[in-house]
C-alpha positions, 0 to 999 in steps of 0.5 A: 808404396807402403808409407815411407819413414826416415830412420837415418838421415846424412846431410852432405855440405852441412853449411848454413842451409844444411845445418838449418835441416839438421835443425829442422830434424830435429824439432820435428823429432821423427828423427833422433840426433844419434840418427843423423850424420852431417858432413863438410869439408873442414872439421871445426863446424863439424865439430861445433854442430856435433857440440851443440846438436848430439849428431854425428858429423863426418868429413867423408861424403861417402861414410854418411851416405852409406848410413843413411836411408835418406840423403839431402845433398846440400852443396853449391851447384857447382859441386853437384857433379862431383859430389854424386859421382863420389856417393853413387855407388851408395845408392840403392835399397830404396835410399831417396836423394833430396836436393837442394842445389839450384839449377840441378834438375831431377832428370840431371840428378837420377844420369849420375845415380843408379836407376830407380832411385827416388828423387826430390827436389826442393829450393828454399830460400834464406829466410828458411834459416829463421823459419820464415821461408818459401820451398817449391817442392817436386819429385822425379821421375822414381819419386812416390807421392810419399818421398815428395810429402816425408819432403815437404814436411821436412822443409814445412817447419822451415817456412811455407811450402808449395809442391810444383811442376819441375817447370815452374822450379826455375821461375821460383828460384828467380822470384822465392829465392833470388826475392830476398836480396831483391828485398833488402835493397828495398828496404835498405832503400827505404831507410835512406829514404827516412834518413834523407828526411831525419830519421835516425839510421836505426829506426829508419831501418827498422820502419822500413823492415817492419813495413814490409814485413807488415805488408807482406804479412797482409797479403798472406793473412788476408789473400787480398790482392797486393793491389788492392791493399795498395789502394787501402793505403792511397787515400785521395789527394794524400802523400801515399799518392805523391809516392806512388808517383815517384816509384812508377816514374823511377820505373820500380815496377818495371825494373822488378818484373826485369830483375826476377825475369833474369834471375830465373834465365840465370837460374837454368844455367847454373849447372851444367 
């Protein structure tokens, strides 16, 4: 296919996510705040995105698909069924669904539009609100390679972005986007640790975040194995050891691998 260009966009279920991609949007600039037209069930967030961002908003699904040539459907898995059965007739011309419901996969998406439509798939996670997010990407079975990219770019200025096999997507729900609470207890975990030991509340949340943000960079920057920087940290006979001892006895690393194992089991079930 020749390359293909966004000129309208509607994103339906403008909640936090969606209105992250309005944003996105608009940093990017290919597509003007008079070109994009977003929808929710009440009016009043409508109202205030409208204020601040210049776009169009509108409570009716149906209206905003009918004026875009591109469609992210950004509502809760469990409203994926009813929202395409409302918008399907809307579909056609070449007009591209991109979907970010967990759980809906494209086979499940294309049953409810008309055939041939192009499909994209892609699971974010929340530090996408902040530009810090992971996105797996994938296309389906009308997808051209040229939806899957005008995709991926959309969701790069919102993080890192990977495109994969529909196969691996609810693995990467379990971990890239279940991951993030797994973290927080993490660290929220850490800071009781540094007030058991007399820190302030404040910095030793802070500490805690830092350091696993500090980590976390580490492995990205450096594509050393997070075992190996462990390592680097572990000097002989010093405290990092004594640590480590507490966590394997505790059973953390276990208790991870288990945590991302359901979340993915749970992820396969989220739509019916």
């Amino acid at each position: 296919m020749s390359e293909y260009a966004i000129e309208r966009v509607a994103v339906i279920g403008a909640g936090k996510m969606g209105t992250t991609l309005v944003h996105a949007f608009l940093q990017d600039g290919d597509v003007g705040p008079e070109n994009i037209i977003a929808t929710r069930r009440k009016e009043e967030p409508l109202s205030r995105l409208a204020a601040a961002e210049g776009v169009q908003t509108t409570t009716d699904n149906r209206e905003a698909a009918a004026a875009a040539d591109m469609i992210l459907l950004c509502v809760k898995p469990q409203g994926v069924s009813e929202v395409l059965e409302e918008i399907a007739g809307e579909f056609g011309g070449g007009k591209v669904l991109v979907s970010i419901a967990a759980g809906a996969t494209t086979a499940m998406l294309e049953e409810s539009l008309p055939e041939g439509t192009p499909v994209v798939r892609a699971m974010p996670n929340t530090p996408s609100l902040i530009g810090q997010g992971m996105t797996a990407i994938c296309g389906g079975r009308w997808a051209e390679p040229d939806h899957v990219e005008v995709t991926r770019k959309i969701f790069a200025g919102m993080g890192r972005t990977v495109v994969l096999d529909e196969s691996y997507f609810n693995a990467v729900t379990g971990l890239a986007a279940s991951g993030p609470a797994f973290v927080y207890i993490i660290i929220e975990s850490l800071a009781e640790g540094g007030v058991k030991v007399g820190l302030p509340r404040h910095i030793a949340t802070e500490c805690a975040a830092q350091a696993c943000l500090g980590a976390a960079s580490m492995v990205l920057e450096t594509q050393s194995a997070p075992a190996l920087l462990k390592d680097d940290v572990t000097t002989p006979a010093g405290c990092t050891m004594d640590g480590i001892l507490k966590l394997e006895e505790g059973g953390l690393r276990v208790t991870l691998i288990k945590a991302v194992v359901e979340a993915t089991k749970r992820a396969g079930e989220l739509v019916e």
